[in-house]
KOLVO-675529 format. One line per field, with one value per residue (C-alpha): residue number from 0; x, y, z. Coordinates in Angstrom, 3 decimals, padded with zeros to 6 digits. Example, Ala and Ser with C-alpha at 12.3 -4.5 7.8 and 13.67 -1.06 7.14 Angstrom:
% residues 2
resi (0	1)
x (012.300	013.670)
y (-004.500	-001.060)
z (007.800	007.140)
This chain:
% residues 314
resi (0	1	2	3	4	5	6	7	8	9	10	11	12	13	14	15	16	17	18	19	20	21	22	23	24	25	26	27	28	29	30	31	32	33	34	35	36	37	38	39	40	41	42	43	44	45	46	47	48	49	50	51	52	53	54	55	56	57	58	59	60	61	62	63	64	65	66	67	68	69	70	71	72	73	74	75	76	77	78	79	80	81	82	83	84	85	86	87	88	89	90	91	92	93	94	95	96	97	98	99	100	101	102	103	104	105	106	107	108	109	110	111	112	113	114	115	116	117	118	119	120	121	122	123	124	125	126	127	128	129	130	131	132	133	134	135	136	137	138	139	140	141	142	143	144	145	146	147	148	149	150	151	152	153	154	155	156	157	158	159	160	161	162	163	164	165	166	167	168	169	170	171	172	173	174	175	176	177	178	179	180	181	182	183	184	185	186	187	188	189	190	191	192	193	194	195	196	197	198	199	200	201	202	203	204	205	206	207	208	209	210	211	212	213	214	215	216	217	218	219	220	221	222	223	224	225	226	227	228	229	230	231	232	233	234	235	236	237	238	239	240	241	242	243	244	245	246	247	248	249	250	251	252	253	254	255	256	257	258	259	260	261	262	263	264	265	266	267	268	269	270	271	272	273	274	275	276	277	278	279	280	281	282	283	284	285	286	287	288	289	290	291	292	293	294	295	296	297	298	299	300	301	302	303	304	305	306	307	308	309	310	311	312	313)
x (-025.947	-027.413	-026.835	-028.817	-028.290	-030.405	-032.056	-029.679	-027.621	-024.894	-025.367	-025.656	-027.848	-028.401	-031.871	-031.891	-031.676	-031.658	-034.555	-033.869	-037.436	-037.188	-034.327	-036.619	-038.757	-042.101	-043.256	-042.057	-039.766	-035.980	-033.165	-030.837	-027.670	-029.497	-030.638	-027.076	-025.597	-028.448	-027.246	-023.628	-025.247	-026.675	-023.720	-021.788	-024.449	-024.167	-027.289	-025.185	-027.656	-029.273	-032.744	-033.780	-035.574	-035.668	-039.928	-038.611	-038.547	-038.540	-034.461	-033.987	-033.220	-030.202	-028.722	-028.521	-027.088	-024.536	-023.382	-023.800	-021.776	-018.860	-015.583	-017.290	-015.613	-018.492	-017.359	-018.561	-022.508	-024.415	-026.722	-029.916	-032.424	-035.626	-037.068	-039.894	-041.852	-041.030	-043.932	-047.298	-049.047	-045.122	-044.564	-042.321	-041.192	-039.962	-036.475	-035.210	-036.305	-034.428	-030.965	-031.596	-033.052	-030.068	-027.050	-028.887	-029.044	-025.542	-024.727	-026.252	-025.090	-021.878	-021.074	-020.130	-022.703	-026.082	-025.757	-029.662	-032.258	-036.031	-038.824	-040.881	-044.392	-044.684	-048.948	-049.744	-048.329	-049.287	-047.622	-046.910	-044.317	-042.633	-042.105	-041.596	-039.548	-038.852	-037.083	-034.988	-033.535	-032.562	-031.167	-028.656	-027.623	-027.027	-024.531	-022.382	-021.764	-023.720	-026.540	-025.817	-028.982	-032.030	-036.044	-039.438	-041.504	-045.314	-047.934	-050.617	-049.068	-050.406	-048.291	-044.861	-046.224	-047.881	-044.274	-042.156	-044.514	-043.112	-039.710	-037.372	-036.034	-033.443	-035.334	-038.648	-039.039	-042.736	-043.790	-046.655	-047.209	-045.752	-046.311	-048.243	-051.563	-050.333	-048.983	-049.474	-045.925	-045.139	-048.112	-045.599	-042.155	-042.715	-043.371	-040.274	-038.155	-038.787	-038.002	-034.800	-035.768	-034.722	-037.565	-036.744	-039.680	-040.338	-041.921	-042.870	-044.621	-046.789	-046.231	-046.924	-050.181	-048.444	-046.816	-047.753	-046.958	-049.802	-050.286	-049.447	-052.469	-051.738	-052.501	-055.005	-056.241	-059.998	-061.288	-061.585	-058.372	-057.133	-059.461	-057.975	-054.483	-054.822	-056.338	-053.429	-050.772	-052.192	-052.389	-048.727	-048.727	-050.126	-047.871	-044.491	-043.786	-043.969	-045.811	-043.139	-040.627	-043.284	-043.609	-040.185	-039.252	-042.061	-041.279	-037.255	-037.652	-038.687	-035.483	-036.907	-036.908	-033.721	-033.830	-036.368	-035.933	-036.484	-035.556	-035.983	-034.266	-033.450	-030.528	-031.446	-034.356	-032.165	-030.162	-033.548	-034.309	-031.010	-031.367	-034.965	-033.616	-031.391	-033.831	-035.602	-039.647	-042.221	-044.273	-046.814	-047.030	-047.451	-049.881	-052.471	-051.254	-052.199	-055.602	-056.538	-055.711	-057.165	-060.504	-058.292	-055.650	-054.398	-056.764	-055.226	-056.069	-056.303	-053.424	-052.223	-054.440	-057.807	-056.890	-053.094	-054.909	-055.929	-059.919	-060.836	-060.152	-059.878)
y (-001.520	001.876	002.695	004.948	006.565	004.684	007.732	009.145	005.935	006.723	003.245	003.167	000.646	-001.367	-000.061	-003.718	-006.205	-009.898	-011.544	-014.705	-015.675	-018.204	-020.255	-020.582	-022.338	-020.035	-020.115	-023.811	-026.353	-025.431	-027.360	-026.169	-026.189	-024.269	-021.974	-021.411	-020.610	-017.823	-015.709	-015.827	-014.995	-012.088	-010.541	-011.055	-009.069	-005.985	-007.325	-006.802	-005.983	-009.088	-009.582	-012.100	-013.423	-016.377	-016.559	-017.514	-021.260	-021.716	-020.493	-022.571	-019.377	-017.819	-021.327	-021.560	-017.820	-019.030	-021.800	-019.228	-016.631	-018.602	-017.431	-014.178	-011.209	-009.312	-005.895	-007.291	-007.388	-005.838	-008.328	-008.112	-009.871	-009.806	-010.893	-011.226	-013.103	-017.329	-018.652	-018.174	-018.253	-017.903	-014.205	-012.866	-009.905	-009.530	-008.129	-011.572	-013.124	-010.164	-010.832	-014.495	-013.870	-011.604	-013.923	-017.066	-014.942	-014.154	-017.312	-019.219	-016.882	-017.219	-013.103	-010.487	-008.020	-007.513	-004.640	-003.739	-005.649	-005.539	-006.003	-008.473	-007.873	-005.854	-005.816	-008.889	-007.174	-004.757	-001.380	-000.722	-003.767	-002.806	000.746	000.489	-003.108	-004.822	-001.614	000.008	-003.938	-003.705	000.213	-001.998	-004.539	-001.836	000.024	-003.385	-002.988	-006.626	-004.491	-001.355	000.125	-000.647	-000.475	-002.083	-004.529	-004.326	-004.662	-002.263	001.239	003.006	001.395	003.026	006.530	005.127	004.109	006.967	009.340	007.929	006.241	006.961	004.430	004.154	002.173	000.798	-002.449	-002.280	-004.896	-005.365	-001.098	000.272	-001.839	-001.536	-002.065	-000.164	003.015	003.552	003.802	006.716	008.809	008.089	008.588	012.546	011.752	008.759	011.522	014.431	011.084	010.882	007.418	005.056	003.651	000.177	-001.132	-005.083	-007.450	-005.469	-008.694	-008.529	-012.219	-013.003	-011.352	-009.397	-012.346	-015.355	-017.562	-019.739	-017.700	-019.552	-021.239	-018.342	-015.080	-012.493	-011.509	-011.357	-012.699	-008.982	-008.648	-011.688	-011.326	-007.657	-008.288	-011.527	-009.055	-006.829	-009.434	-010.982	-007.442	-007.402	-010.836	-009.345	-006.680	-009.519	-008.256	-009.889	-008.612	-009.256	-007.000	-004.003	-004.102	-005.024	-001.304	000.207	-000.249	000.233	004.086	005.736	007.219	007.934	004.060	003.320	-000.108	-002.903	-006.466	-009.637	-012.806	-016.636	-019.256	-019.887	-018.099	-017.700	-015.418	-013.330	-012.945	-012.084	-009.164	-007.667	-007.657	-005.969	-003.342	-002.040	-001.911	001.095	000.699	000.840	004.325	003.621	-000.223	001.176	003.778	000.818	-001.259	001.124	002.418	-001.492	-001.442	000.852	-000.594	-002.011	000.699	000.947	-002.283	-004.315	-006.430	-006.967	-008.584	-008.977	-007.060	-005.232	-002.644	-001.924	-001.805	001.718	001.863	001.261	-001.482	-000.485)
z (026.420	027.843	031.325	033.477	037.010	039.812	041.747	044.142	044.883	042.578	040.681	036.979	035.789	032.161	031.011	030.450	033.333	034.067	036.299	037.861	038.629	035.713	037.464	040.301	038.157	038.461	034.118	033.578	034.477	033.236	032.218	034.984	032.207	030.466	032.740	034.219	030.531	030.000	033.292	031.243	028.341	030.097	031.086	028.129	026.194	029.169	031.252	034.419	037.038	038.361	040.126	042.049	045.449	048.083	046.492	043.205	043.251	047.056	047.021	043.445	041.787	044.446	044.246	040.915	040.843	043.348	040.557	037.976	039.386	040.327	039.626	037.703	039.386	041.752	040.441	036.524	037.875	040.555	042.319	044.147	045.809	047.963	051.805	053.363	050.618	051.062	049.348	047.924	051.436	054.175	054.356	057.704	057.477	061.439	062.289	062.766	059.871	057.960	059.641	058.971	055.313	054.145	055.169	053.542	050.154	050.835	050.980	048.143	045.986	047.026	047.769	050.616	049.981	047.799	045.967	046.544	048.801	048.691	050.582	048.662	047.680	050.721	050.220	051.793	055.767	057.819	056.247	059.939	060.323	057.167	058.283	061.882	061.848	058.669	057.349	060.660	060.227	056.949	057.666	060.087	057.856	055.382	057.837	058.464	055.223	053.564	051.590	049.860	048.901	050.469	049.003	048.559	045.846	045.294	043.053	044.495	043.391	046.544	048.973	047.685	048.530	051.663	052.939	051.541	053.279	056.352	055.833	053.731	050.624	048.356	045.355	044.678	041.921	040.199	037.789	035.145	036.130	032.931	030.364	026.678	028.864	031.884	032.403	036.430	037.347	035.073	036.953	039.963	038.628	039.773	043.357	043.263	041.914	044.780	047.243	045.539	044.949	041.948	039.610	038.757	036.071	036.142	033.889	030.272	028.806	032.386	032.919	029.018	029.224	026.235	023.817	022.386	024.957	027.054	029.939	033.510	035.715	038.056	035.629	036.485	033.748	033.238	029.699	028.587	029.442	027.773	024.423	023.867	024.682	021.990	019.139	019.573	019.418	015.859	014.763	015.530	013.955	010.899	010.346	011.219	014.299	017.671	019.932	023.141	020.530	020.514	024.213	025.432	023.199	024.380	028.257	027.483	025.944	029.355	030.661	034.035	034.464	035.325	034.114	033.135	034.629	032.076	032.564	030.980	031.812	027.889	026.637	023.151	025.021	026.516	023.336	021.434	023.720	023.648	019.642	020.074	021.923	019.967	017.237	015.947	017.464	014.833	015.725	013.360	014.945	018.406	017.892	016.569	019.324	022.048	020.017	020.405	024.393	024.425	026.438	028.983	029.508	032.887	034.036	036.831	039.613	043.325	045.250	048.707	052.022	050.213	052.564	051.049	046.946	044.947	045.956	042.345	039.740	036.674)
């Protein structure tokens, strides 16, 4: 497994980490035996950073961790999780709620201290609370000594730079933002990097948009969207190659990306993508690939507060 330096935090990270949202439950329902054996399975094969959040299956996911994690010395994995975010529609991101939130994750998971903790999909608040409440909380759990590293989670690229600008962060997690289809969140990595700030890159398949798996109920993707991203994966097809390979390489070979987060509750999964990334990506594969995104480069969607989004959709 390659490791890479986490901004200025002094952490080295696996360019490939482990996302728990699939123990919470959020693609399909999981067979919770299985689901424990694939967070071993992840650390055996040097996945040892570990993402997760109270969202992802309404605490389902940090419970499992807990019975996951047992008796697995803290010093083989760094863990992290997420606040603010409690369900599609709960969101409470006061100073309270972050004491509260950061000894119940603690707790199910059955540790001291979170290595890293996020404020969850941060778009759907006020900016102003996160900078001015959410955040000088979190800055005083940090000095007890139960977080270590402290930063935010969003889909709407603007609001990172609309909070750095005005408090300082130690990390920032972006998802379906650099990606075979999407390429925002290298435009950023300059600004991150004159923060000091570590890049962490979620969710390369952008929530299966880019393999051959049904996409959930929930997906944003506009039939455009879907009918282009389906012609490139039976090109893929055509030339043997799955299309989740092409992109899971793809979003792995940026080095200012100090990791990308995957995760399935199936352990055979998890053992597939840490095979594909050691292999060699097809050039001549991903140059057609990208020719046929082409049309939809960079296209994404509104979520959370109008009013926190980039003024165009692409």
């Amino acid at each position: 497994m390659q490791f890479r330096p986490l901004g200025s935090t002094g952490l080295r990270m696996p360019y490939l980490s482990f996302g728990a949202s699939s123990l919470g439950q959020e693609f399909r329902p999981v067979d919770i035996n299985e689901a424990i054996r694939s967070v071993g399975v992840a650390l055996d094969l040097g996945m040892t950073f570990i993402d997760t959040s109270p969202f992802y299956g309404r605490g389902m996911s940090e419970c499992l961790l807990g019975i996951a994690l047992r008796g697995v010395p803290r010093d083989r994995y760094l863990l992290g999780s997420k606040l603010g975010r409690y369900s599609g529609e709960h969101f409470d991101f006061s100073a309270r709620r972050v004491v509260e939130s950061v000894d119940v994750s603690l707790q199910r998971m059955g540790t001291d201290h979170l290595d890293i903790m996020l404020c969850h999909d941060i778009e759907f608040v006020e900016m102003s609370q996160i900078i001015e409440e959410t955040l000088p909380a979190l800055r005083k759990i940090q000095q007890a000594g139960k977080v270590r590293f402290v930063g935010i989670s969003g889909y709407p690229m603007n609001v990172f730079r609309h909070v750095l600008d005005r408090a300082p962060l130690d990390v920032v997690l972006s998802y379906n933002h650099y990606t075979l289809q999407n390429t925002m969140l290298a435009d950023l990595v300059p600004y991150l990097q004159s923060k000091g700030v570590g890049v962490m890159n979620a969710a390369p398949f952008s929530a299966r948009l880019l393999t051959n798996s049904t996409l959930p109920t929930w997906h944003k993707a506009t039939p455009e969207v879907r009918a282009v991203c389906r012609r490139a994966s039976e090109h893929c097809t055509s030339r043997g190659v799955d299309i989740a390979q092409l992109a899971l390489q793809f979003s792995l070979r940026n080095a200012d990306l100090a990791t990308c987060v995957v995760g399935s509750a199936n352990p055979e999964n998890v053992r597939k993508w840490a095979a594909w990334a050691e292999l060699p990506i097809d050039e001549t594969l991903l140059g057609e690939v990208l020719a046929i995104l082409a049309p939809i480069h960079d296209w994404f969607y509104i979520e959370g507060r109008p009013e926190n989004n980039d003024k165009v959709t692409r």
